[in-house]
C-alpha positions in Angstrom: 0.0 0.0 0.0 2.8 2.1 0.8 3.9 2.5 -2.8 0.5 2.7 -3.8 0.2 6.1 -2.1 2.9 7.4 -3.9 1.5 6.9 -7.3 0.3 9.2 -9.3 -3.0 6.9 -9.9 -3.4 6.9 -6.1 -3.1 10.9 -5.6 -5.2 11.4 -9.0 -8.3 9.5 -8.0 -8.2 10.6 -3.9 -7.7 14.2 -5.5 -10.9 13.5 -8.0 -12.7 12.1 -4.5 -12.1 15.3 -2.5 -14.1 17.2 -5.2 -16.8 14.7 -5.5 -17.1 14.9 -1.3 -17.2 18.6 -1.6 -19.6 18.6 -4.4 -21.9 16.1 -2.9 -21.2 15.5 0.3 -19.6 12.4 1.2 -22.9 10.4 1.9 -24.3 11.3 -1.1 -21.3 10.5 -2.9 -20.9 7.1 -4.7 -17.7 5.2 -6.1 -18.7 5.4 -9.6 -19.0 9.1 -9.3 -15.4 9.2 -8.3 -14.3 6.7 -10.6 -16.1 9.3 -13.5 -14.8 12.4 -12.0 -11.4 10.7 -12.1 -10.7 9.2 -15.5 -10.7 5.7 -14.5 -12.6 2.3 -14.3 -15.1 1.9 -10.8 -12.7 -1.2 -10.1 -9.6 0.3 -10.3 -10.7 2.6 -7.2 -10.7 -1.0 -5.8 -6.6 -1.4 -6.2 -5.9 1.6 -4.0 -8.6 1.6 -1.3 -10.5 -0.7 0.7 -14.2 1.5 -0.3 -15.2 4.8 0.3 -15.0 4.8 3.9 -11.1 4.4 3.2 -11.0 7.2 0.8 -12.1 9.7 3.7 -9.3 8.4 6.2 -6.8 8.4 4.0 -7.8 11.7 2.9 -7.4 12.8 7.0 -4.4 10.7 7.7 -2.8 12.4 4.6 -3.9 15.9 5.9 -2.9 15.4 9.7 0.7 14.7 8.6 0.6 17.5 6.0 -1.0 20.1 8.4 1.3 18.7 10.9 4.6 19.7 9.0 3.4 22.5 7.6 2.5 24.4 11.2 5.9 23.5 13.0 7.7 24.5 9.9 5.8 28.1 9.8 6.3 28.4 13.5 9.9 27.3 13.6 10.3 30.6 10.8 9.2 32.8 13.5 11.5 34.5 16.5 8.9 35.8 19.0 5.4 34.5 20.3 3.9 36.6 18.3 5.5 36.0 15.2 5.3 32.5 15.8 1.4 32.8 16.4 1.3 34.8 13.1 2.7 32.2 11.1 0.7 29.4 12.5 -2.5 31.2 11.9 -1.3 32.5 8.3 0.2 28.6 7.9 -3.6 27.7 8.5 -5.5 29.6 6.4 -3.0 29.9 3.8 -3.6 25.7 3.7 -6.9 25.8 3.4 -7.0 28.5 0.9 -5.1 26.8 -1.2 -7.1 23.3 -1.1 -10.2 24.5 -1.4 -12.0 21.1 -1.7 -9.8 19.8 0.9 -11.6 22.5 3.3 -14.7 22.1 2.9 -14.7 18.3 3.5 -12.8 18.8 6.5 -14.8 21.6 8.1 -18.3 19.9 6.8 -17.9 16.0 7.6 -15.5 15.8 10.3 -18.6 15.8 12.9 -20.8 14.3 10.5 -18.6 11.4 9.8 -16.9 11.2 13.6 -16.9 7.4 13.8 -14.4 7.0 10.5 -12.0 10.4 11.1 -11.9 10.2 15.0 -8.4 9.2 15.1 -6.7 11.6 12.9 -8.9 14.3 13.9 -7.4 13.9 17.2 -4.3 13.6 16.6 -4.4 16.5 14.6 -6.3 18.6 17.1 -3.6 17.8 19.3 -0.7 18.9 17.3 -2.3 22.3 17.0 -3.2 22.9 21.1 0.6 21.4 21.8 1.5 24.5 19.4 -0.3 27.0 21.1 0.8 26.0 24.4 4.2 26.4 22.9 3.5 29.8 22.2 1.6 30.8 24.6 4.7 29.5 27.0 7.4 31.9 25.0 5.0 34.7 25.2 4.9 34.7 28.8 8.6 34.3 29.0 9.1 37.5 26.9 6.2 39.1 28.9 4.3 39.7 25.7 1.3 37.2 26.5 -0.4 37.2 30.1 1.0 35.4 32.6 -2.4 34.3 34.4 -4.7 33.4 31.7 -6.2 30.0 31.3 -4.0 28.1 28.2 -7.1 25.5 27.7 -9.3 28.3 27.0 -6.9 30.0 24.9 -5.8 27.2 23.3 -10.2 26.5 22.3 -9.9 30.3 21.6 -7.5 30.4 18.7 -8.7 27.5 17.3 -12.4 28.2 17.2 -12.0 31.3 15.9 -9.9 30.6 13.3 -12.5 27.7 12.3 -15.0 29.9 12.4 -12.8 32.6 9.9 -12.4 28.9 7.4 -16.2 28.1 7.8 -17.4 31.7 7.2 -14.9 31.7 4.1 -16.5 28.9 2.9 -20.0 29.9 3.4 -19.4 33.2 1.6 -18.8 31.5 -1.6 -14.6 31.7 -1.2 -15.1 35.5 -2.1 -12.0 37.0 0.0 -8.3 36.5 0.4 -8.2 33.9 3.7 -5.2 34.4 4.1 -5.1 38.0 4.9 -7.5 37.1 8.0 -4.2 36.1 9.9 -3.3 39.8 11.0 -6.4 40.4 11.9 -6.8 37.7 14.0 -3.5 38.5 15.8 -4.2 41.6 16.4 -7.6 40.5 18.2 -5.8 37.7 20.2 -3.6 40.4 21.6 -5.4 43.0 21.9 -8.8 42.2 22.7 -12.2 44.0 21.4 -11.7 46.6 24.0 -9.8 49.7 24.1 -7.5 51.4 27.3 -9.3 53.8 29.6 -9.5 57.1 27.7 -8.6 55.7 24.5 -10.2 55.3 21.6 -9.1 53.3 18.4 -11.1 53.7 15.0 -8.6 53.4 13.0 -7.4 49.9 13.5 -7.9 48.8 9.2 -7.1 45.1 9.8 -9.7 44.8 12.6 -12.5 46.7 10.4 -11.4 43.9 7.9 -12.2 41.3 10.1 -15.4 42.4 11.2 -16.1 43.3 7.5 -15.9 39.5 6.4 -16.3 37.6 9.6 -19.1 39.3 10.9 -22.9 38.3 10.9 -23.3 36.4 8.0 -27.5 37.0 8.3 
C-alpha cells in the first residue's frame, strides 16, 4: 500500500474524490461518481482503497501529517510569540486557501462522519493545542502574553475562531483572500475588542477587515 500512495494513480483519484465529497457531500457520494470524476474504471478505485470509507481516512491521515509539517515548519520561521502565532494562523489559512475542496470536507464532515476520522482528527487537534501551548509558553517568557490566563481556554480560543474565519470563508462562496485574515486575528488575540481607559481606536484597518468579512453572515 505504501507505494500505492505514492503513485500518481493513487493521488489522481483521492484528489478527484475530495471534489466529489465537496460537491456532494460524502454520503451522497458514490464510487462510480469518483471513478467518472477521475478518468478511471469503478474497479480500479478497488486497487488503491478498501471503499469509500477508506478514501475519507486516508484523505485525514494524509492531511494530519501534511498540516502537521506544515505548522511546526511556519512556526519554527518565527523568533517571537507573536510572530510565531502569526505564522501558525497565516500557515492555517494559507492551507486551506489553497485546497479549497480539501476545506470544505474537512470543516463539513469531520462531525458528520466522527466514527471513520476520530483518530486523525485527534491527533491533529492535538498537534495544534501542543503548538499554542508552545506559544503561549514563550510569550509569557518574553512578557508579551499574560501570565495568568487559562491556556485550555486559549488554546479552544484560537482554534475556534480561526474555524470559524475557514467556515465563514466557505459559506461566503470563497469571495476573499483567507489568508489575509491572519493579521487580523492577531491583532484581536492580543489586543482584545476593548480599548484602554480614555482611549479610543477607529482606525485599527485590519480589525474593520475582520469584522467586514467575519461578521454576521444574516
Amino acid at each position: 500500500m505504501a507505494v500505492k500512495r505514492n503513485s500518481d494513480k493513487y493521488h489522481q483519484i483521492l484528489t478527484a474524490a475530495i471534489k466529489v465529497f465537496a460537491e456532494r457531500g460524502f454520503s451522497q457520494s458514490t464510487i462510480s461518481q469518483i471513478a467518472q470524476e477521475a478518468g478511471v474504471a469503478d474497479g480500479t478505485i478497488y486497487l488503491y482503497f478498501k471503499n469509500k470509507d477508506d478514501i475519507l481516512v486516508q484523505f485525514y491521515e494524509r492531511m494530519t501529517e501534511h498540516v502537521s509539517i506544515r505548522f511546526w515548519e511556519a512556526v519554527q520561521q518565527g523568533q517571537t510569540a507573536l510572530e510565531k502565532l502569526h505564522n501558525l494562523i497565516h500557515a492555517h489559512l494559507e492551507l486551506f486557501q489553497k485546497e479549497p475542496n480539501g476545506a470544505i470536507v474537512y470543516q463539513g464532515e469531520t462531525h458528520l462522519q466522527w466514527r471513520l476520522v476520530q483518530e486523525p482528527t485527534r491527533q491533529m487537534s492535538k498537534m495544534y493545542r501542543d503548538v499554542i501551548s508552545k506559544i503561549v509558553a514563550l510569550g509569557q517568557d518574553e512578557g508579551t502574553i499574560r501570565g495568568d490566563l487559562y491556556v485550555g481556554l486559549v488554546k479552544r480560543l484560537i482554534n475556534g475562531a480561526v474555524e470559524e474565519v475557514i467556515n465563514t470563508w466557505i459559506h461566503t462562496g470563497r469571495d476573499h483572500d483567507l489568508a489575509a485574515m491572519a493579521e487580523p486575528l492577531v491583532e484581536l488575540f492580543i489586543n482584545g475588542i476593548g480599548t484602554p481607559k480614555g482611549q479610543h481606536d477607529t482606525g485599527n484597518q485590519a480589525l474593520q477587515q475582520l469584522v467586514n468579512h467575519c461578521g454576521d453572515m444574516t
